[in-house]
Each structure stands twice: as C-alpha cells, then as structure tokens.
FISE-839768 format. One record per residue: x, y, z of N, C-alpha, C in turn. Coordinates in steps of 0.02 Angstrom, whole numbers. Each point is the difference from the previous one (the first is absolute). Layout:
N
+--------+--------+--------+--------+--------+--------+--------+--------+--------+
!    n_X !    n_Y !    n_Z !   ca_X !   ca_Y !   ca_Z !    c_X !    c_Y !    c_Z !
+--------+--------+--------+--------+--------+--------+--------+--------+--------+
!      X !      Y !      Z !      X !      Y !      Z !      X !      Y !      Z !
...
+--------+--------+--------+--------+--------+--------+--------+--------+--------+
//
This chain:
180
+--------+--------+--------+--------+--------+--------+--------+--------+--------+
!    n_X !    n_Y !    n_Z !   ca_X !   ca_Y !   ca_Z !    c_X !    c_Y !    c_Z !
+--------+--------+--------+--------+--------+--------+--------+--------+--------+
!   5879 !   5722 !   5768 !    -58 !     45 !      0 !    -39 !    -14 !    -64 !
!    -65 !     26 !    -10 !    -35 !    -33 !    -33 !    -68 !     54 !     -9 !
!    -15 !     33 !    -58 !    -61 !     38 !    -21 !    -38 !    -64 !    -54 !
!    -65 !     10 !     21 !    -39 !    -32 !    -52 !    -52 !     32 !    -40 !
!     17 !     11 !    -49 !    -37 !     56 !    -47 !    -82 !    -36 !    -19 !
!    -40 !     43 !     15 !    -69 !    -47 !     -3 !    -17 !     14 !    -74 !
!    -42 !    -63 !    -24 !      5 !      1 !    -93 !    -52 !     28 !    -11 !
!    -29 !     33 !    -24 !    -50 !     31 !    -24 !    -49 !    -26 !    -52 !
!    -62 !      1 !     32 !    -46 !    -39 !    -29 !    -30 !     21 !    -63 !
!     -5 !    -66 !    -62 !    -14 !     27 !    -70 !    -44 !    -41 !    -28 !
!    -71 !     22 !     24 !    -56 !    -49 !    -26 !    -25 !      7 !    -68 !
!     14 !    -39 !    -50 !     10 !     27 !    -72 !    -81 !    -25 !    -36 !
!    -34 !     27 !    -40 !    -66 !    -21 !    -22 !     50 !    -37 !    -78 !
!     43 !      5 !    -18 !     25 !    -10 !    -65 !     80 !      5 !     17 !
!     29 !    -32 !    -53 !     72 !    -20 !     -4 !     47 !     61 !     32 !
!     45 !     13 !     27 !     38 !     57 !      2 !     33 !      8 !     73 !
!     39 !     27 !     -9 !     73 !     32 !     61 !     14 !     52 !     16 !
!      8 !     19 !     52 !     19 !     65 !     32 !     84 !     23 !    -47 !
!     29 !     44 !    -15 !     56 !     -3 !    -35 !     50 !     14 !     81 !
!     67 !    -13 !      0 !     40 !      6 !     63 !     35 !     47 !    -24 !
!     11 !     40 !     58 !     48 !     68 !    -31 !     64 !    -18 !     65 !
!    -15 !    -44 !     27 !    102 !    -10 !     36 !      5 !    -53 !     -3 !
!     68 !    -19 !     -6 !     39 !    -61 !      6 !    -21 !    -49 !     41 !
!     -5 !    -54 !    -33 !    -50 !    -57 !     69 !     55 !    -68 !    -33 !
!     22 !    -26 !     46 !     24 !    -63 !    -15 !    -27 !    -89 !     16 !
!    -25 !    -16 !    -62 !    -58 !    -48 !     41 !     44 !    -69 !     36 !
!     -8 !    -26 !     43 !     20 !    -46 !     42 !     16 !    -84 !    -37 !
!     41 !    -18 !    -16 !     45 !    -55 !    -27 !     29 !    -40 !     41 !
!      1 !    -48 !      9 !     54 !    -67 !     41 !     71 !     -4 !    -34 !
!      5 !     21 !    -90 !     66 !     -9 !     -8 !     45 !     81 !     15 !
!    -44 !     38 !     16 !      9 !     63 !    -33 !     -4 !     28 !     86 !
!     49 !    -29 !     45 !     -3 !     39 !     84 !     28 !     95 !     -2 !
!    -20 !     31 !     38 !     16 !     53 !      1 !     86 !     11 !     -3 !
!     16 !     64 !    -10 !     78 !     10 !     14 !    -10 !     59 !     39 !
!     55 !     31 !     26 !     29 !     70 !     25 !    -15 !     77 !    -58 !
!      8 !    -35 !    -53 !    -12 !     42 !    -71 !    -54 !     32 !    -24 !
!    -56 !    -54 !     68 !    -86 !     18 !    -14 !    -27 !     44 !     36 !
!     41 !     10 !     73 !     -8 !     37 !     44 !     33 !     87 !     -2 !
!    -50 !     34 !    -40 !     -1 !     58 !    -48 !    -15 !     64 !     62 !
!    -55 !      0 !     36 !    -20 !     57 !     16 !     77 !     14 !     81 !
!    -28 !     70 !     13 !     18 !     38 !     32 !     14 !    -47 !     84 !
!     45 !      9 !     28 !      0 !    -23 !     61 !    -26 !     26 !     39 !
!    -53 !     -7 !     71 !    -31 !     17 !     49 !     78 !     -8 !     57 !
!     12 !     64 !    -30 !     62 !      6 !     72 !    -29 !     -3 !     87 !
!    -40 !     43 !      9 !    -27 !    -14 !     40 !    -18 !    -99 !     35 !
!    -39 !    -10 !    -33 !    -25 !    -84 !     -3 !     52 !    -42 !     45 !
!    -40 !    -23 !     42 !     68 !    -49 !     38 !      7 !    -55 !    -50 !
!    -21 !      5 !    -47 !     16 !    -61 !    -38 !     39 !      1 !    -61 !
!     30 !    -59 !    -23 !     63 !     -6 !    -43 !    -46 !     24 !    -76 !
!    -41 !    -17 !      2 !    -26 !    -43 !    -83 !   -102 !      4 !     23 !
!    -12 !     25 !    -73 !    -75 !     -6 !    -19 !    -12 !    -28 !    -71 !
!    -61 !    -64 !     11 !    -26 !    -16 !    -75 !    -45 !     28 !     28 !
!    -25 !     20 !    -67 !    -65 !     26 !    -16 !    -23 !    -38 !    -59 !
!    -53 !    -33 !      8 !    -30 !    -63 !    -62 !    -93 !      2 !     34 !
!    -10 !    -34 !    -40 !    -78 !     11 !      4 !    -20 !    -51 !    -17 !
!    -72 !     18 !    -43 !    -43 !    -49 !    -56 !    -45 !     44 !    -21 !
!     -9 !    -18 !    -57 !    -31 !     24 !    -55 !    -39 !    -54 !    -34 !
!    -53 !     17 !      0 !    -79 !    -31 !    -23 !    -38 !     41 !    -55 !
!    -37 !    -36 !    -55 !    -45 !     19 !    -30 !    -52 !    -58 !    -13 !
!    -70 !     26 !     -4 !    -36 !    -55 !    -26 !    -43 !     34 !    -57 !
!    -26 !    -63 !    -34 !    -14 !     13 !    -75 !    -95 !    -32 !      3 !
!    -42 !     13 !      6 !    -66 !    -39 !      4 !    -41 !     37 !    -69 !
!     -5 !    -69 !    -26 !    -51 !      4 !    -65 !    -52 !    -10 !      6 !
!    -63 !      3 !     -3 !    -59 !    -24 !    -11 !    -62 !    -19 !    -58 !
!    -17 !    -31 !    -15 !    -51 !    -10 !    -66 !    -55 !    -32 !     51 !
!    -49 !     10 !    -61 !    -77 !    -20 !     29 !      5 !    -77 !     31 !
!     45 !    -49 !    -26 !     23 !    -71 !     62 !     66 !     -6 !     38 !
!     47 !     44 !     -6 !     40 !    -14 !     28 !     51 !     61 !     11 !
!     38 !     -2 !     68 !     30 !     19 !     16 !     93 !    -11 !    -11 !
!     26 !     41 !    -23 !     73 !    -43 !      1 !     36 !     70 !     57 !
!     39 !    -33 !     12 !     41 !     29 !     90 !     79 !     -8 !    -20 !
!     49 !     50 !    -30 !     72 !    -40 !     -9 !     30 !     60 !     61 !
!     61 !     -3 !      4 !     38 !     28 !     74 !     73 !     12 !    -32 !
!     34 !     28 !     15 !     57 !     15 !      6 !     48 !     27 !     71 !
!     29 !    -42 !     22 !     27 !     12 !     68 !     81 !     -2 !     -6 !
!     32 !     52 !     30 !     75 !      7 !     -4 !     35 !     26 !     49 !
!     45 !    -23 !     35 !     43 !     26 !     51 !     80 !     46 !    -44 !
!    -23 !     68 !     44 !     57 !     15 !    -26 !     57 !     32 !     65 !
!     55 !     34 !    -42 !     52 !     40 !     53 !     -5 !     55 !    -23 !
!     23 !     49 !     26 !     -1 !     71 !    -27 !     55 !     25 !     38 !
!     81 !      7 !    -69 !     51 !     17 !     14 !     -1 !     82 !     43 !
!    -39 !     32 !    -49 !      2 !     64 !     20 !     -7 !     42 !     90 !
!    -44 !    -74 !     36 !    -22 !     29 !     43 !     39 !    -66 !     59 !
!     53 !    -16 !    -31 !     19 !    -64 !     41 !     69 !     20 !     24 !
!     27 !     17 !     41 !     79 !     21 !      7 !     41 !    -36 !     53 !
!     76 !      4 !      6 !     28 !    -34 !     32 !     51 !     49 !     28 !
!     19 !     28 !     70 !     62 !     26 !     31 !     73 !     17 !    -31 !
!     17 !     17 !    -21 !     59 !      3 !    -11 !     64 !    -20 !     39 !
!     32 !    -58 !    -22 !     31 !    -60 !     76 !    -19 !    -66 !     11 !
!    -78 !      7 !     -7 !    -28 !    -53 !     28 !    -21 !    -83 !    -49 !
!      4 !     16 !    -48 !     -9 !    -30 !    -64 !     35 !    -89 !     15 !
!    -16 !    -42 !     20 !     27 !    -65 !      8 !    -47 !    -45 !     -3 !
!     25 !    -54 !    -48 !    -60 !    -57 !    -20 !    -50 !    -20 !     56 !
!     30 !    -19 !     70 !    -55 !     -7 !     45 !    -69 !     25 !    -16 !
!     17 !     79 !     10 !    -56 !     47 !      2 !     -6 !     12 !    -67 !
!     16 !     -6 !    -50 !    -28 !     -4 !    -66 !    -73 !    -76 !      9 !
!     22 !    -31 !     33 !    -40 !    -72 !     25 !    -50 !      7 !     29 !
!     -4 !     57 !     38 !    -60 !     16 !     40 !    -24 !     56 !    -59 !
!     22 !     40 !    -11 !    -49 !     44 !    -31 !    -45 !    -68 !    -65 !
!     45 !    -33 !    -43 !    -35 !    -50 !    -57 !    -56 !    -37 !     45 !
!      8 !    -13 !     64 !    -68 !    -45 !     33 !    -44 !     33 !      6 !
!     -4 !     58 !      3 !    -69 !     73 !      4 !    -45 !    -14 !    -56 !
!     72 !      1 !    -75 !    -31 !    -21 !    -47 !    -38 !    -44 !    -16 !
!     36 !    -45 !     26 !    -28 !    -84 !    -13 !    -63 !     -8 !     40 !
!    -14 !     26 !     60 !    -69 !     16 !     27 !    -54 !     23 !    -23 !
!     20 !     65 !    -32 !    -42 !     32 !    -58 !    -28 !    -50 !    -65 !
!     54 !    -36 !    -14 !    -12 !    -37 !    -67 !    -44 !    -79 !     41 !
!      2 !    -10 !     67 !    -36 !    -65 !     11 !    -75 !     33 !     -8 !
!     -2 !     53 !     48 !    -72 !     30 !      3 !    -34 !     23 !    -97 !
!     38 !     17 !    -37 !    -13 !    -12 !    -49 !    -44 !    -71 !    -37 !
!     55 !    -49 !     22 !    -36 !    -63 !    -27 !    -62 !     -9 !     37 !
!     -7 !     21 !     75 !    -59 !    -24 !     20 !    -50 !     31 !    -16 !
!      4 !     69 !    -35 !    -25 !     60 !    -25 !    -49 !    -54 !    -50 !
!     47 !    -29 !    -55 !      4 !    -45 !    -77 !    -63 !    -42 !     41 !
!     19 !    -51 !     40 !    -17 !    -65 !     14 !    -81 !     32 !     15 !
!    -13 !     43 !     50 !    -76 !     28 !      0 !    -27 !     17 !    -23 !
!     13 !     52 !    -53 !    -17 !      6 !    -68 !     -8 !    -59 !    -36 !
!     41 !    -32 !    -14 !    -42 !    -65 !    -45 !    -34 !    -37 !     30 !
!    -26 !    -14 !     73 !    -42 !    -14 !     14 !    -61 !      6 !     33 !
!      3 !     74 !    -16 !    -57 !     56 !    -16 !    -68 !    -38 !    -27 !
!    -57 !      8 !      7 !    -71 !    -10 !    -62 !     -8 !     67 !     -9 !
!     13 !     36 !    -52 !    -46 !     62 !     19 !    -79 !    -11 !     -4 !
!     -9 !     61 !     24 !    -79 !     14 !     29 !    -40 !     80 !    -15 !
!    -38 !      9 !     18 !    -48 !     88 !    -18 !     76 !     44 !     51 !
!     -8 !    -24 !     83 !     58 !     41 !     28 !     82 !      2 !     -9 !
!    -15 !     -7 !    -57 !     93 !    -20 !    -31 !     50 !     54 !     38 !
!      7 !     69 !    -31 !     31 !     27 !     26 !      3 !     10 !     71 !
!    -34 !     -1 !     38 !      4 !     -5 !     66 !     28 !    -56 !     31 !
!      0 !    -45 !    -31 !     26 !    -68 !     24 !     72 !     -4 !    -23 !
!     -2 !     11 !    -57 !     83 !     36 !    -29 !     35 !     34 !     52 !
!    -27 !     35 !     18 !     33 !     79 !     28 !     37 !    -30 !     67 !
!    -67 !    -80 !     31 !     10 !      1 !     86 !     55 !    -63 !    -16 !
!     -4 !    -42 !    -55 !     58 !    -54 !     -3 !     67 !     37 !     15 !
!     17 !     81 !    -63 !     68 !     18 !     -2 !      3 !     11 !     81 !
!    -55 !     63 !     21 !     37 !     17 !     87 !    -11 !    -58 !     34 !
!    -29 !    -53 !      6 !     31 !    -68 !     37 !     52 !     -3 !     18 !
!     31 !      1 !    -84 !     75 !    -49 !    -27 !     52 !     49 !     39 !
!    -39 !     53 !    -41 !     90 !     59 !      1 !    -12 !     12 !     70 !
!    -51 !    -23 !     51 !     18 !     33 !     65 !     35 !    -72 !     47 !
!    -21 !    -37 !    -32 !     51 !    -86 !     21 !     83 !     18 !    -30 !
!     24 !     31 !    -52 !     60 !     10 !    -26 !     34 !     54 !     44 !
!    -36 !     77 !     30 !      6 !     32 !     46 !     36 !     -9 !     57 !
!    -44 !    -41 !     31 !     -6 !    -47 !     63 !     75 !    -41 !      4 !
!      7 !    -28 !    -54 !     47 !    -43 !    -15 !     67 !     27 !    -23 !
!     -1 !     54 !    -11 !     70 !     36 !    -18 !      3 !     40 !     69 !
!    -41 !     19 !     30 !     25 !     41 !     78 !     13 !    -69 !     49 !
!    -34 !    -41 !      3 !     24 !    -78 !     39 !     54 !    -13 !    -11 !
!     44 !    -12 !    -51 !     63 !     -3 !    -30 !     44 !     50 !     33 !
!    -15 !     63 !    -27 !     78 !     29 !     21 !      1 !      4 !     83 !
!    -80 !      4 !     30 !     13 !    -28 !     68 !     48 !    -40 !     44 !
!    -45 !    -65 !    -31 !     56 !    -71 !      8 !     55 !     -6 !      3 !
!     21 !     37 !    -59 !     86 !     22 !    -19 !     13 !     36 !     36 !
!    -36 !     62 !     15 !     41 !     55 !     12 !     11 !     26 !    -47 !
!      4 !     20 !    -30 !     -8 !     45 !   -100 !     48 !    -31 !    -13 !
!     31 !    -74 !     19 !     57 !    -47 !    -41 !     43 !     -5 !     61 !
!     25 !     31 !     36 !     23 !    -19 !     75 !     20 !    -64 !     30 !
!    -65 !    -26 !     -5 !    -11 !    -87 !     55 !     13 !    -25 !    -74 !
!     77 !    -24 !      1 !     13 !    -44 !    -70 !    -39 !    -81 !     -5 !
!    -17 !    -26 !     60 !    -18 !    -54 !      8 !    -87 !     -1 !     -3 !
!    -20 !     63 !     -6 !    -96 !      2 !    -12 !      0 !     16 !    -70 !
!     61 !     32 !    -11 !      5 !      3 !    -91 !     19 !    -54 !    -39 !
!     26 !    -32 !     30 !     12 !    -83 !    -59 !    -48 !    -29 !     15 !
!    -50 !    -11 !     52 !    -80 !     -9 !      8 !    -33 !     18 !    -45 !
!    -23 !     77 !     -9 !    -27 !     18 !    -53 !     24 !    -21 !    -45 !
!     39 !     17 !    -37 !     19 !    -16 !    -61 !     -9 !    -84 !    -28 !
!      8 !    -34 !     27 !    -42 !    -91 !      2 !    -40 !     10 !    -15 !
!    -39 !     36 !     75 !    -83 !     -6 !    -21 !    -25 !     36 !    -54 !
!      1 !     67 !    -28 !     -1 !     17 !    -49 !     11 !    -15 !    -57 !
!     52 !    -56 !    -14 !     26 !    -29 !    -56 !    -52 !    -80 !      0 !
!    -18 !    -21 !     43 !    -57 !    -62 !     21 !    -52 !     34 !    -30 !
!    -34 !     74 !     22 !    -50 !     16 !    -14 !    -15 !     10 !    -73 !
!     49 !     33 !    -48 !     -3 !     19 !    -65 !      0 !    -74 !    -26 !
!     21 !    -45 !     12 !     -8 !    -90 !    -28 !    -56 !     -4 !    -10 !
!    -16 !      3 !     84 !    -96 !    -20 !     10 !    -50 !     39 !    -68 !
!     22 !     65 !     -5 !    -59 !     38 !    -42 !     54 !     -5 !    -95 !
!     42 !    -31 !      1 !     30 !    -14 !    -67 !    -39 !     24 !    -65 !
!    -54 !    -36 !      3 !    -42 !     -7 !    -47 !    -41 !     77 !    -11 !
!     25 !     33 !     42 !    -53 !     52 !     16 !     80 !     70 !    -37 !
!     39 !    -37 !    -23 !     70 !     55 !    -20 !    -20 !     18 !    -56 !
!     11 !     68 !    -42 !    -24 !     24 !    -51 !     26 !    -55 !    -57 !
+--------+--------+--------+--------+--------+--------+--------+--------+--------+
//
C-alpha cells in the first residue's frame, strides 16, 4: 500500500526554507528502509499488511536583477516514519521489498522532478510553469505507484514484483545523474 504526500509549493523571491516540524527521512541507495522505520499506528481495518508514506518536497529560489535572472531548486524524496506502519505478524523482508519500491518510485519521480527543472529556461510565467511541471511529474509517480501494487497485487503476484523491481532499478540508472 502506498500514500503519496503531495509537496507543497515554495516559490521563494530570496534564499530560504519552509522549517519541517515531523520526521522525514530523505531517500538513500545505501541507506534502504528497515521494519524500525515503520513508526505509525496500524490500519487494522486495511486489508493490507504495510503502508509507506513518502512524498517529495520541492522549493525554488528565483533571483532577479535588471540582466539576469538566476533560478536554483531544491528537490527531495522523502519517507515519513510517523505515518508509515506495518501489521503486527506481518513484518518479512519480501514485503519490507515492496514497501522500499514505493519508495524507490517516489525517489525516481524525484530525479525526473531534478532533470526538468534543470532543464527549465525560466520565463515572465515561471511559477505557473513550475507549478504544471511538479503536477505532471507527481501525477506520473501517482499513476505509477497505483500501476504497481496493481500488477502485484499489493506484493501478491511475486513474479510482477521481481518485474518491477528490475525495472525500477533500470529506471533509477537511466535518471542517475539526476540522484541528489
């Protein structure tokens, strides 16, 4: 199962950050999730074993002087232990495997987040063009985390899940350059 927390847009005239008041764990290749991260409350109800909850988080920074414009970005995939939980019972690397690919989804759409952004021009309609790149992206990452646990079956069809997981691991190669 799979929530995707939408990042909230921070169009900055000058340097500066929203401050975070919960726990966000930003997304790493050496640094895979554990059982230990999966903090919040179980959805007893939920036919399902296990929820990440991860997102992205965006800010942009636009300067201007009488010739020039400077445009910098900050883009980050994170997890959020607090709101991510796991069954009591159910806890086995498999499905520790599927919940980290939610992640790893989150963190591709991230890079592609990166990759459009830097190849951005800005222009007079900046923020608006800002605004329609992120809901593009994050609604392609959407799309792509409900296609998934489909496929699978929320991890189920073990043989559409070692699929994903290839392709997903192919895909983060492809956008490499695009990793924080």
């Amino acid at each position: 199962m799979y929530r995707f927390i939408v990042g909230a847009f921070l169009f900055i005239n000058a340097v500066g950050f929203a401050q975070e008041t919960e726990e966000k764990i930003s997304w790493e290749e050496e640094n895979p999730l554990d059982w230990s991260l999966f903090q919040g409350e179980p959805k007893l109800a939920s036919p399902f074993h296990a929820e990440t909850n991860s997102g992205i988080s965006h800010s942009f920074s636009v300067k201007q002087s009488d010739k020039h414009i400077e445009f910098d970005f900050d883009v980050r995939s994170f997890f959020i232990p607090a709101h991510s939980w796991v069954k009591e019972g159910e806890r086995s690397e498999y499905l520790l495997g599927h919940e980290q690919l939610h992640f790893d989804i989150t963190e591709l759409h991230a890079r592609k987040l990166r990759k459009a952004l830097q190849e951005y021009k800005i222009g007079k309609g900046y923020k608006r063009e800002l605004q329609n790149i992120y809901k593009k992206i994050q609604s392609q990452s959407h799309q792509m985390q409900q296609k998934y646990d489909a496929e699978t079956g929320h991890s189920l069809n073990r043989e559409a899940e070692m699929e994903w997981r290839q392709f997903v691991k192919s895909e983060l190669e492809k956008f490499k350059d695009y990793s924080k």
